[in-house]
C-alpha positions as CSV (number, residue, x, y, z in Angstrom):
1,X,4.2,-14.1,2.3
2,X,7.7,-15.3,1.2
3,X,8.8,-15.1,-2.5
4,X,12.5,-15.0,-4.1
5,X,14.4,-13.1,-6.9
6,X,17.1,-14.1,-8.7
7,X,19.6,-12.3,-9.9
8,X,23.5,-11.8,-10.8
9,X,26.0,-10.6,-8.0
10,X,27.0,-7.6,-9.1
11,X,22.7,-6.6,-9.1
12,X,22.5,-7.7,-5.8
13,X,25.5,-5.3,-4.7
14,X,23.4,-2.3,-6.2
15,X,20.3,-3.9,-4.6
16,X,22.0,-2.7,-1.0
17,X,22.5,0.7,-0.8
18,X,24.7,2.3,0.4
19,X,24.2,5.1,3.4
20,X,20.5,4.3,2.7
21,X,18.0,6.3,4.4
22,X,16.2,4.4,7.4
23,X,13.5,2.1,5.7
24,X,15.0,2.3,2.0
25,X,18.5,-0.2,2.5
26,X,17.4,-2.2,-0.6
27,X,16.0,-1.1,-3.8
28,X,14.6,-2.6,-6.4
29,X,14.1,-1.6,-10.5
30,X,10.4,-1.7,-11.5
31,X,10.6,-2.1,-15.3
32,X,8.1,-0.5,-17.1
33,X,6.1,-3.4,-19.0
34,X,6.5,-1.9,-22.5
35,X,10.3,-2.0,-22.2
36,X,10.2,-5.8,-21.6
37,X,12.5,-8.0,-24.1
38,X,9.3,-9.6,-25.2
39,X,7.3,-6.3,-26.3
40,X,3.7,-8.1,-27.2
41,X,3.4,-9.5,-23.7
42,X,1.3,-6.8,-22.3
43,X,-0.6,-6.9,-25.7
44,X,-1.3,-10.9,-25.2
45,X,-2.9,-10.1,-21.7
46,X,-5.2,-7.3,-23.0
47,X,-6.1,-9.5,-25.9
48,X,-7.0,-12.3,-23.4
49,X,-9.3,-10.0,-21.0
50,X,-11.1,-8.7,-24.0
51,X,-13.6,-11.3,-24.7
52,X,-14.0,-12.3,-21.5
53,X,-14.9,-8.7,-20.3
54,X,-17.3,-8.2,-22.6
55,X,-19.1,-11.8,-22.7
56,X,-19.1,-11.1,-19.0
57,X,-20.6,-7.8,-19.3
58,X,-23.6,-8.9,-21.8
59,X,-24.2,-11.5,-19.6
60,X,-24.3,-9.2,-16.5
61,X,-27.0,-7.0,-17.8
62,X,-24.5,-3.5,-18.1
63,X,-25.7,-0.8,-20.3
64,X,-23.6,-0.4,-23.2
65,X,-22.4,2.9,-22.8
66,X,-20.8,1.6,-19.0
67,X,-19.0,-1.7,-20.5
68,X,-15.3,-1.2,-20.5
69,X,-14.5,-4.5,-23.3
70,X,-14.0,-1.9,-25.8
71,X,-11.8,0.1,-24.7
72,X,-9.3,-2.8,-24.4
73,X,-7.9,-1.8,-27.5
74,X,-3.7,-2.3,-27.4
75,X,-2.9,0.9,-29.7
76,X,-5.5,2.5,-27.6
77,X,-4.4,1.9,-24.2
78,X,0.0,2.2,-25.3
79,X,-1.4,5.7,-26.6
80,X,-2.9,6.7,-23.7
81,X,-1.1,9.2,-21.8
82,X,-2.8,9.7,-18.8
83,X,-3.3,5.9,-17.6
84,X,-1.5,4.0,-15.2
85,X,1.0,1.4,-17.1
86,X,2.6,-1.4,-15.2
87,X,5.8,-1.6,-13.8
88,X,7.2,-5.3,-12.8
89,X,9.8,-6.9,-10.2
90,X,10.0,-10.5,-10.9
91,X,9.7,-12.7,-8.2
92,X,9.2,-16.3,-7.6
93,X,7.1,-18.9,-5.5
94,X,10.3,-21.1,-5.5
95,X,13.5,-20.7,-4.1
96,X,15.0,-23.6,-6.1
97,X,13.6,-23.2,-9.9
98,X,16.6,-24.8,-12.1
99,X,15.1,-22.5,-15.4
100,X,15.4,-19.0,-12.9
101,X,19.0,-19.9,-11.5
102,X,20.1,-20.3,-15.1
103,X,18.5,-17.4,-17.1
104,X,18.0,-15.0,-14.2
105,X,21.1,-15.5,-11.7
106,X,24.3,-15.9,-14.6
107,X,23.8,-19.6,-14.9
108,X,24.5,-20.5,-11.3
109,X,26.6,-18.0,-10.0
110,X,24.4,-15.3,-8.9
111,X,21.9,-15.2,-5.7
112,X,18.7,-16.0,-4.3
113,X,16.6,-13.3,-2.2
114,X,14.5,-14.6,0.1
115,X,12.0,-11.8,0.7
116,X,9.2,-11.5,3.0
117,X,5.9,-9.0,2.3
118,X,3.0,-8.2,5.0
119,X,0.5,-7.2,2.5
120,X,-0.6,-8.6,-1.0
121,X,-1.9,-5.7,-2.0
122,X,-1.7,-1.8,-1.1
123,X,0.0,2.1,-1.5
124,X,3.8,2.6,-2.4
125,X,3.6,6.4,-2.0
126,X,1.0,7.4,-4.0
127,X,0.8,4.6,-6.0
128,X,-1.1,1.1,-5.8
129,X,1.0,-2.4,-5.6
130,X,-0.3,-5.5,-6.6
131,X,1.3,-9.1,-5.8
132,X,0.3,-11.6,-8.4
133,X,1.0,-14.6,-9.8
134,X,1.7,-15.4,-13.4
135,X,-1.0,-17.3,-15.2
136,X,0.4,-19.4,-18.6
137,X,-2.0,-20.0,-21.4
138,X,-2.5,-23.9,-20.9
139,X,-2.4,-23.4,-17.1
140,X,-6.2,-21.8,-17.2
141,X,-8.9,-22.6,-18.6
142,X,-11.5,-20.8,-19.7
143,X,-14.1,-21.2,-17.1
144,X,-11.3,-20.1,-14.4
145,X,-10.6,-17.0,-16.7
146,X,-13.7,-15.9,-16.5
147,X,-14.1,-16.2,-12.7
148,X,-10.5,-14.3,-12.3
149,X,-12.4,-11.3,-14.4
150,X,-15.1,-11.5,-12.3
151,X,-13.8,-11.7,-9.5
152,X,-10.9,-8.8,-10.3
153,X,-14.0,-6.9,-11.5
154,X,-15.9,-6.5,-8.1
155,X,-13.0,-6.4,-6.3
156,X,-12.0,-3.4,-7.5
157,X,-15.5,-1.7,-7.3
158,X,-15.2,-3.2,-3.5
159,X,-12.2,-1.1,-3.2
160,X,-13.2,2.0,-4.1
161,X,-16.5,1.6,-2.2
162,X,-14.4,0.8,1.0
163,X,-11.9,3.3,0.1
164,X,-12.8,6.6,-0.7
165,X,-16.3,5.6,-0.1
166,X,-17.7,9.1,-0.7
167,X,-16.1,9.6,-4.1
168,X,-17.2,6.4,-5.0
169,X,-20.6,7.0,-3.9
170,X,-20.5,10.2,-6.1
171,X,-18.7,8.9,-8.9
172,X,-21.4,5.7,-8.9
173,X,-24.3,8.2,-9.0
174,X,-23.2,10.8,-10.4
175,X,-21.1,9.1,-13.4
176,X,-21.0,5.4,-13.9
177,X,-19.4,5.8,-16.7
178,X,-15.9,7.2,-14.7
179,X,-16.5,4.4,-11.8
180,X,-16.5,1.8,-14.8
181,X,-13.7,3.3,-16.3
182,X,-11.7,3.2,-12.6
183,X,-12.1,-0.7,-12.7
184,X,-10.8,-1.2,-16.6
185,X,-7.7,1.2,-15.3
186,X,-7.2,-1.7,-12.4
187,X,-7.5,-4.8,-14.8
188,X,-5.7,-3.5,-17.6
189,X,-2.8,-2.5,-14.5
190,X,-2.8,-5.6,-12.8
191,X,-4.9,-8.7,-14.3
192,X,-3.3,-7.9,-18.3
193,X,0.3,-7.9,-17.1
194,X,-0.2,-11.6,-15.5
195,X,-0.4,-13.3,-18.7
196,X,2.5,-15.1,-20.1
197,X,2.7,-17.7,-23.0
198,X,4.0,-21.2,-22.6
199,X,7.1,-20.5,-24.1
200,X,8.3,-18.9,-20.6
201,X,6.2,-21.4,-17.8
202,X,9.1,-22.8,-16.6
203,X,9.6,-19.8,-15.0
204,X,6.9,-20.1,-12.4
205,X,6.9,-16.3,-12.0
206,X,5.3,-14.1,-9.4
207,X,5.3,-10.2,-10.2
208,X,5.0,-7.0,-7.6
209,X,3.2,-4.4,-10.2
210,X,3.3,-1.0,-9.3
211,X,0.5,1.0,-11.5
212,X,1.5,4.7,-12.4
213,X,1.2,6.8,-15.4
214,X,4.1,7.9,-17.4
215,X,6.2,10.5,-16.6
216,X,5.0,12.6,-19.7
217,X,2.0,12.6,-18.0
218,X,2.7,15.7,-15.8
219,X,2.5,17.5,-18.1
220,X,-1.1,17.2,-18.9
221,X,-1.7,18.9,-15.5
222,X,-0.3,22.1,-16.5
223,X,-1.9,25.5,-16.3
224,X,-5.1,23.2,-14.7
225,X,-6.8,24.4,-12.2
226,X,-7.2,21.5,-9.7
227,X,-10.2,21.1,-7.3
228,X,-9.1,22.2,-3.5
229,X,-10.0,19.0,-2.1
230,X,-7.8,17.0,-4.8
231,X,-5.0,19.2,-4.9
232,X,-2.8,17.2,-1.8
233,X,-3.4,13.6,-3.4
234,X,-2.5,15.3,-6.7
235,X,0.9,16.9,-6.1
236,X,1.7,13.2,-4.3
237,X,0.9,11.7,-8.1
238,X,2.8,14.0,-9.5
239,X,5.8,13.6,-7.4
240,X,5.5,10.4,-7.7
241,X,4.9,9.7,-11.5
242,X,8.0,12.3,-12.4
243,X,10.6,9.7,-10.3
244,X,10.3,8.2,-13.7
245,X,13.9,6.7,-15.0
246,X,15.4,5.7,-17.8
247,X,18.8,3.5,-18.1
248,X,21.6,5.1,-19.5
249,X,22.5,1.6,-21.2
250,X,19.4,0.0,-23.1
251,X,17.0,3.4,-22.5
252,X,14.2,1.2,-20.8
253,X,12.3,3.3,-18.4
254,X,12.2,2.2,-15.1
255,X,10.9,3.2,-11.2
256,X,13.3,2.8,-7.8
257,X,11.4,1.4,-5.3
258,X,13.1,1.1,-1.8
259,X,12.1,-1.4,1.0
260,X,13.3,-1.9,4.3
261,X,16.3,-4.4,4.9
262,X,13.4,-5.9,7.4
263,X,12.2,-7.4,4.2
264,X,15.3,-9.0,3.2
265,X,15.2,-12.6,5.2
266,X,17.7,-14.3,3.6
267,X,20.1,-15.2,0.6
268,X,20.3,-18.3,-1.4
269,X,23.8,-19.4,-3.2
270,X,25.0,-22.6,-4.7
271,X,29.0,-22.9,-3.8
272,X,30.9,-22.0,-1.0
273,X,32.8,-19.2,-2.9
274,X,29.8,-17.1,-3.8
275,X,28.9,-17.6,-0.2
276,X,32.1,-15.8,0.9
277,X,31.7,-12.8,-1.9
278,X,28.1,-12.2,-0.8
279,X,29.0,-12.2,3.1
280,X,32.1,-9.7,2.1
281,X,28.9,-7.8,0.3
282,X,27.1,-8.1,3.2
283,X,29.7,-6.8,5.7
284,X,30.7,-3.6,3.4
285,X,27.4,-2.5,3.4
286,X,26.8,-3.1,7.4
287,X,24.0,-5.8,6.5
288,X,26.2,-8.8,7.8
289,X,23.0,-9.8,10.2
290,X,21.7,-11.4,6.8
291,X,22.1,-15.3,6.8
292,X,23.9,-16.4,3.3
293,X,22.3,-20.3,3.4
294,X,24.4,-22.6,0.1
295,X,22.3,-24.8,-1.5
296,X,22.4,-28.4,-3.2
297,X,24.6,-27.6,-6.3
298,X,24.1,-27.9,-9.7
299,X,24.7,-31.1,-10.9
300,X,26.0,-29.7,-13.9
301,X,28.6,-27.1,-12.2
């Protein structure tokens, strides 16, 4: 699966590191989806799954006490400490989108990384990853809406059966009510933050989420006595959800998350000078194996 990111120059000099331990040359910032510019966009995609969840869960029969409509509450769920909040990398399907190059890649003069991913979906350390496509308000319907809840809804519970089979099996009989609640934590972390309004479809955008609680959130485990059997995947959370960062210039919270250079197939450019300062990138940081590919220019440049 090939997608692209735009960005400015200077970005994609950070983007390499340097000395980089084997299998982490590039890294990326996952932005934490309530420090986005636009601070009611994660608010517009729970406020989109909420009556479609719960028409879809009168209609399927579920008792009331396992329906998980209500608890997609926005001042509820930005409150709640303990559950996994998304954290974005913007992508694109297109390699060539005019709005992108402009807004994303300093009008022209920045870059184009082609990137390559084996899986749509899966672990980064200890927490899940998610590939998904943006969906626009006019660009769905109502009728596909409701199939993507549905369909988001068993996948999850497919997930957890063919996971951890066993706790599933436990949690299912056992407590419905937490097996419910495990496939409200994976829409609200990966079906919510795909909504965008109209305003921004010209930006055709693709996002990797990456679900994790907040790094406040370690604290809750404090002075708890954690069951034997859970203790190893909980120390990986924990380790994990206290990598937690915050810029020094804006304050927006933020994860690094490293990838192989393996991943990095190509870079896009417009003029022949950028091609020569991202090759001079490329050699500094021993990466000069890259191709650096210009494109048709703007007509406007």
């Amino acid at each position: 699966m090939t997608y692209y990111h735009y960005t400015t120059l200077n970005a994609f000099s950070c983007i390499l590191q340097d000395n980089p331990i084997k299998n982490k040359e590039i890294c990326f910032w996952a932005t934490r989806i309530d420090c986005f510019v636009d601070k009611t966009e994660y608010i517009h995609g729970i406020d989109k799954l909420r009556p479609v969840l719960e028409k879809f869960e009168i209609q399927a029969g579920l008792q009331e006490d396992r329906r998980i409509s209500q608890f997609f509450n926005p001042k509820d769920v930005e409150s709640a400490l303990g559950l996994p909040v998304p954290y974005v990398i913007s992508i694109s399907a297109r390699k060539d989108n005019e709005y992108m190059w402009r807004n994303y890649a300093d009008n022209w003069q920045g870059v184009v990384l082609e990137v390559e991913f084996e899986n749509q979906i899966g672990f980064y350390e200890a927490a899940l990853y998610s590939i998904e496509s943006c969906l626009y308000d006019s660009n769905i319907s109502s009728e596909e809406l409701a199939e993507l809840v549905k369909a988001k809804y068993f996948e999850m519970a497919g997930m957890m059966l063919g996971g951890n089979k066993e706790l599933a099996i436990v949690l299912l009989r056992d407590n419905p009510k937490a097996f419910v609640m495990f496939i409200a934590m994976y829409l609200l972390a990966f079906v919510a933050p795909r909504f965008k309004k109209d305003e921004f479809v010209k930006e055709e955008e693709t996002r990797i989420i990456i679900a994790s609680p907040k790094k406040e959130y370690n604290s809750l485990f404090d002075n708890v006595q954690c069951p034997v059997g859970l203790e190893a995947m909980v120390n990986e959370v924990r380790k994990f959800v206290d990598c937690e960062k915050q810029r020094p210039d804006n304050d927006n919270f933020f994860r690094e998350i490293f990838m192989p250079i393996s991943v990095l197939k190509r870079i896009y450019v417009k003029k022949n000078e950028q091609k020569q300062a991202v090759e001079a990138i490329l050699r500094k940081k021993g990466f000069n194996h890259i191709l650096v590919e210009v494109m048709n220019q703007n007509p406007n440049s």
